[in-house]
Backbone as CSV, one residue per row, in Angstrom:
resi,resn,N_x,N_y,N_z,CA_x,CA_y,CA_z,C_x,C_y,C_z
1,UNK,-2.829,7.023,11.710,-2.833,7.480,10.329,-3.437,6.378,9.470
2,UNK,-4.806,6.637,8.152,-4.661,6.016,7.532,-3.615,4.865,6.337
3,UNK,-4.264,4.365,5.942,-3.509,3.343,5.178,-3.252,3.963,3.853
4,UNK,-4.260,4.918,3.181,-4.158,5.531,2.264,-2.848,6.626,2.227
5,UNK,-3.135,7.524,3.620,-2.017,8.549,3.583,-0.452,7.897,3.710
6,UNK,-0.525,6.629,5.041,0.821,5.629,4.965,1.643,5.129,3.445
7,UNK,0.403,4.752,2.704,1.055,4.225,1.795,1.709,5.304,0.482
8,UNK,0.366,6.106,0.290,0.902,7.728,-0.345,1.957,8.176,-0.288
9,UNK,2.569,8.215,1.228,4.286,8.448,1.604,5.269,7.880,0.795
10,UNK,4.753,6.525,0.944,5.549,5.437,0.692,5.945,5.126,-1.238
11,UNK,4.942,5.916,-1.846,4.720,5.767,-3.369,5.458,7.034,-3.715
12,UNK,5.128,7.987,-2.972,5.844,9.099,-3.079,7.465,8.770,-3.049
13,UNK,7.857,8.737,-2.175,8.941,8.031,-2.173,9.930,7.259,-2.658
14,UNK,9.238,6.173,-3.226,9.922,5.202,-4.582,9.976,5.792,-5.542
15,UNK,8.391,6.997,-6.093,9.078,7.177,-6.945,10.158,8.284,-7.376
16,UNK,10.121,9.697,-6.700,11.231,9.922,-6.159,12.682,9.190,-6.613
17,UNK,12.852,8.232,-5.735,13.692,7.132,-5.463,14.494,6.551,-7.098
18,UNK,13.197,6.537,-7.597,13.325,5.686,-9.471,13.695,6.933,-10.096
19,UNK,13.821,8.562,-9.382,14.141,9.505,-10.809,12.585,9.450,-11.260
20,UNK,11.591,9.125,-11.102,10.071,9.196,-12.139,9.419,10.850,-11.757
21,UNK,8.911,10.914,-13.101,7.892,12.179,-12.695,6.182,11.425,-12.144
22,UNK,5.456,12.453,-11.137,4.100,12.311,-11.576,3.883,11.909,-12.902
23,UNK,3.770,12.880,-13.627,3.050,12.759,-14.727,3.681,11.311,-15.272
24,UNK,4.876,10.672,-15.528,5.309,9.530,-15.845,4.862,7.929,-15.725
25,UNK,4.481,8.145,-14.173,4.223,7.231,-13.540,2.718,7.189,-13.678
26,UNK,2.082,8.328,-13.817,0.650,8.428,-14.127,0.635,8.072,-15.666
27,UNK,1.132,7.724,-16.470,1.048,7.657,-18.128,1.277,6.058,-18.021
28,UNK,2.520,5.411,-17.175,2.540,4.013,-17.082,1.039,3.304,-16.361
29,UNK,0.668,3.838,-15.417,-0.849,3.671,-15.024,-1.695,3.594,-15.651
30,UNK,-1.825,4.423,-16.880,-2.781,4.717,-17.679,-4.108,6.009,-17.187
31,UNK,-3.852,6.287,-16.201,-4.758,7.751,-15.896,-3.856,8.679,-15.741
32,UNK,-4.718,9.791,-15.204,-4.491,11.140,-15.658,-3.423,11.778,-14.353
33,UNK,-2.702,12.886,-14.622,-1.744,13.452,-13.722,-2.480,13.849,-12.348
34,UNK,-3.617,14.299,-12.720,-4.688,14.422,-11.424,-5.148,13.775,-10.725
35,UNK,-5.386,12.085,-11.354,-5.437,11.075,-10.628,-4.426,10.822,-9.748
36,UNK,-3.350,10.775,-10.533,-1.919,9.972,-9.878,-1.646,11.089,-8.632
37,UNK,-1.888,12.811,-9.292,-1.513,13.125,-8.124,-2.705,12.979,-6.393
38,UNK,-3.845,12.581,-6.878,-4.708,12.633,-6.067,-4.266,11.070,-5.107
39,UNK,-3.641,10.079,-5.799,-3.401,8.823,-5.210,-2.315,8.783,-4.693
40,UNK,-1.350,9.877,-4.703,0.269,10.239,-4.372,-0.356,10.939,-2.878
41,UNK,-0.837,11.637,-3.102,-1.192,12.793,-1.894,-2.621,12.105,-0.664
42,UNK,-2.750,10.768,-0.883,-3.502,9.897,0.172,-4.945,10.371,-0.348
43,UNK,-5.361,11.254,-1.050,-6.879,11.616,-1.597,-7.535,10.657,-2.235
44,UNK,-7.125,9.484,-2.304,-8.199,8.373,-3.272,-7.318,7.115,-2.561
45,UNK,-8.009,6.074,-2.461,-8.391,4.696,-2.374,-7.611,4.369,-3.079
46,UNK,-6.462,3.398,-2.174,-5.828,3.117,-3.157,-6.425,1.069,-3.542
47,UNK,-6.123,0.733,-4.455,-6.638,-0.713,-4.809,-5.367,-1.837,-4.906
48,UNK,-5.631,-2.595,-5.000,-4.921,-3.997,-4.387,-4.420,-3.544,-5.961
49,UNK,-5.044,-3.790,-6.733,-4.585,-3.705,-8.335,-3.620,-2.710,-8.662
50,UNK,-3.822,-1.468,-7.786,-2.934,-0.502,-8.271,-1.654,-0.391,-7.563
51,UNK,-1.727,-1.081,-6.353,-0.733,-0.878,-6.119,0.527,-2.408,-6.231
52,UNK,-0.137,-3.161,-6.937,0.575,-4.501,-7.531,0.989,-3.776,-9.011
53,UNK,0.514,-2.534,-10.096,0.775,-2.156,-11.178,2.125,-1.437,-9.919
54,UNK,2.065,-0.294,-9.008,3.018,0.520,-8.682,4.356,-0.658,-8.503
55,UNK,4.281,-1.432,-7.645,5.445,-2.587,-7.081,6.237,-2.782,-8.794
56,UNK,5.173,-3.367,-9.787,6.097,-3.488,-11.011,6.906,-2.200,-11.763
57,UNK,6.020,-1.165,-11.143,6.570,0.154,-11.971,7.785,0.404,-11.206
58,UNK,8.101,0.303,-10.091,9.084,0.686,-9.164,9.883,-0.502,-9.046
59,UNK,9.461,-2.058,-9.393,10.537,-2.791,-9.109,10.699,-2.819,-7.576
60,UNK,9.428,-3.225,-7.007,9.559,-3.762,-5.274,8.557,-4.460,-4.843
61,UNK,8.477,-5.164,-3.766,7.821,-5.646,-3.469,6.311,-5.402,-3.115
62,UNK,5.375,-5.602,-3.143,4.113,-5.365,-2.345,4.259,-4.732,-0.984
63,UNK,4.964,-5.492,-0.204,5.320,-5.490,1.227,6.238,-3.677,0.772
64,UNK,7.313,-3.955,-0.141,8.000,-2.266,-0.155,7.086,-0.876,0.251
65,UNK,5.407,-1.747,-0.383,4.597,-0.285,-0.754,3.920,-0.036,0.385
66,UNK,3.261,-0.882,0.894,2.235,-1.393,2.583,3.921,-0.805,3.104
67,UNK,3.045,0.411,3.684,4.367,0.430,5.083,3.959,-0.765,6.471
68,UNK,5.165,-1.112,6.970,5.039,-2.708,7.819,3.885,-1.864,8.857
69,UNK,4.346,-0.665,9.345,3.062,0.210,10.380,2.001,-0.394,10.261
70,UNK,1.814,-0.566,9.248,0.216,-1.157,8.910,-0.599,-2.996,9.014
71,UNK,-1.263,-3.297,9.651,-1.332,-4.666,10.009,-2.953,-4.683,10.154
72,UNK,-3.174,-5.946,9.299,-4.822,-5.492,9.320,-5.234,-6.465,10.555
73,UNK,-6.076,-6.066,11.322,-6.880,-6.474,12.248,-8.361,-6.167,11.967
74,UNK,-8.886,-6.720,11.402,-10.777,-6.227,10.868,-11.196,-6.616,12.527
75,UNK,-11.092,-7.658,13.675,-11.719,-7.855,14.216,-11.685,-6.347,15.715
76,UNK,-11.177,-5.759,15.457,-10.546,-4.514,16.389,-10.717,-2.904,16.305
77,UNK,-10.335,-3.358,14.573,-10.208,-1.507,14.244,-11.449,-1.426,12.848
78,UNK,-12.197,-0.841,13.255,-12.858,-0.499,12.215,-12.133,0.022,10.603
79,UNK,-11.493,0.802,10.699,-10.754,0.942,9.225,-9.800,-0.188,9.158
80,UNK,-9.523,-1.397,9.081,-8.806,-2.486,9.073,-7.530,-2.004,8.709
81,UNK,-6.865,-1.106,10.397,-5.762,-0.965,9.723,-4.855,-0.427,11.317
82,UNK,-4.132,-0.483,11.737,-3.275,-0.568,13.265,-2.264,-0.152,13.215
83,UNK,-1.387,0.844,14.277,-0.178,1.433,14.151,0.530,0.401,15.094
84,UNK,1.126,-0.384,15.004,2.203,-1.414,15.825,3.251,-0.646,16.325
85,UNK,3.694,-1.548,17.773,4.949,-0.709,18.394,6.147,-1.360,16.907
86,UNK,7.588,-0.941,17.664,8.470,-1.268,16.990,9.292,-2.927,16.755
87,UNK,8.403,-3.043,17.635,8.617,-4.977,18.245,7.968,-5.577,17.305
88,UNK,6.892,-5.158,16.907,5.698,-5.568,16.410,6.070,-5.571,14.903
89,UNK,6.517,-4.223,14.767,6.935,-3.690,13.211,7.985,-4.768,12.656
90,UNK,9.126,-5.006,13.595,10.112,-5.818,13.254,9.482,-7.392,13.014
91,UNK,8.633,-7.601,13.787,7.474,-9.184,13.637,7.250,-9.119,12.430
92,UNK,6.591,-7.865,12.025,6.153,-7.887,10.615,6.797,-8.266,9.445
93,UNK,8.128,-7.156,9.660,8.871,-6.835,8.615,9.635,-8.210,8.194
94,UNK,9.932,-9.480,9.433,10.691,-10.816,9.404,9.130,-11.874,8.597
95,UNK,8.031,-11.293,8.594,7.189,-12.156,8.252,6.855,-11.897,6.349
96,UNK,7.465,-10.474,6.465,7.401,-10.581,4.652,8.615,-11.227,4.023
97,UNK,9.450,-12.067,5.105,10.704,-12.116,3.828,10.948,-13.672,3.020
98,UNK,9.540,-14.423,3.027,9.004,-15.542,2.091,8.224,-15.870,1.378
99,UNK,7.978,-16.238,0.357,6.849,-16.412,-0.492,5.324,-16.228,-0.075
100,UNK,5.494,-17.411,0.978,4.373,-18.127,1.337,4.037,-17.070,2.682
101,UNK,4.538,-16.234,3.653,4.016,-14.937,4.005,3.560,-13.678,2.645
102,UNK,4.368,-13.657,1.763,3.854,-12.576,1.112,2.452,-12.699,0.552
103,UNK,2.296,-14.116,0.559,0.813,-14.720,-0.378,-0.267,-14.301,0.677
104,UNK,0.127,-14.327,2.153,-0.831,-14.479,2.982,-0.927,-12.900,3.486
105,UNK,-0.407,-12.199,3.306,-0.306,-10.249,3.396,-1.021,-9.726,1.919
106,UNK,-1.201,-11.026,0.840,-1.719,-10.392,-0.388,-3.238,-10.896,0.142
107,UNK,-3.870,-12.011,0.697,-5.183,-12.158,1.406,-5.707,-10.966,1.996
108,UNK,-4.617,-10.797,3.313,-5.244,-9.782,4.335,-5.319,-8.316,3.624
109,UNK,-4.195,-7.553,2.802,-4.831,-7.098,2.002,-6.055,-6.858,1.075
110,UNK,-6.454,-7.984,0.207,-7.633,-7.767,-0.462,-8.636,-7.753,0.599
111,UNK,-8.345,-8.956,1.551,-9.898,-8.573,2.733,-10.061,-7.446,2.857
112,UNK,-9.211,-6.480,3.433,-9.146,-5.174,4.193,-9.874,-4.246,3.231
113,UNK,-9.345,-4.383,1.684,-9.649,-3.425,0.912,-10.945,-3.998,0.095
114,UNK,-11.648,-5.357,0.621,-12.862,-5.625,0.128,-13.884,-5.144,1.220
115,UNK,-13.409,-4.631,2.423,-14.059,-4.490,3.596,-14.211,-2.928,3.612
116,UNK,-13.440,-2.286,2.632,-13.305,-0.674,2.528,-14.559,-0.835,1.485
117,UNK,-14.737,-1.360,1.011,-15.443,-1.366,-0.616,-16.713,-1.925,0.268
118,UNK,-17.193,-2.816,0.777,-18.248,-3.090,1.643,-18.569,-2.922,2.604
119,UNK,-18.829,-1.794,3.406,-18.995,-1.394,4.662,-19.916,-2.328,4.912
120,UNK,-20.293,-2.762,6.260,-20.926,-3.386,6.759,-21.953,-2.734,7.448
């Protein structure tokens, strides 16, 4: 599964979670209900930017929104993006719980999503 539809779940979800409407969460964004719902439902790209605005709107982490499933490998998978066993997931999930990992998941992030933006 993409990273787009993974994370879509995952936005869906929080907000849900917060009591928020679409349309709400699309007005704190600043675009339109069609957008938000097009970025809820995995149909648009989501951006490093938007989803650092979602983490503040929801009150979670970066890591909350990136489901851990997701682990970028550019040198492997062409869409820079990997379904890990559950061993793997748990590796992950112990590697977001410090600063200085979260800084380095906010790197591999922008790579991944500068590498979506620049096909090669």
């Amino acid at each position: 599964m993409n990273i787009n539809l993974l994370t879509a779940s995952k936005i869906k979800e929080l907000r849900a979670k917060n009591n928020l409407t679409a349309e709400a969460v699309a007005n704190m964004l600043k675009i339109s209900k069609g957008a938000y719902s097009q970025l809820e439902n995995g149909h648009t790209e989501i951006t490093l930017s938007r989803v650092e605005a979602l983490s503040q709107i929801f009150n979670v982490s970066l890591a909350d929104i990136i489901p851990s499933s997701v682990v970028n490998n550019q040198t492997n998978n062409g869409d820079h993006g990997v379904n890990v066993s559950n061993s793997s997931a748990h590796t992950v999930n112990n590697f977001y719980t410090n600063e200085e990992s979260l800084e380095s998941i906010m790197q591999i992030i922008k790579s991944a999503l500068q590498g979506k933006a620049n096909p090669q």
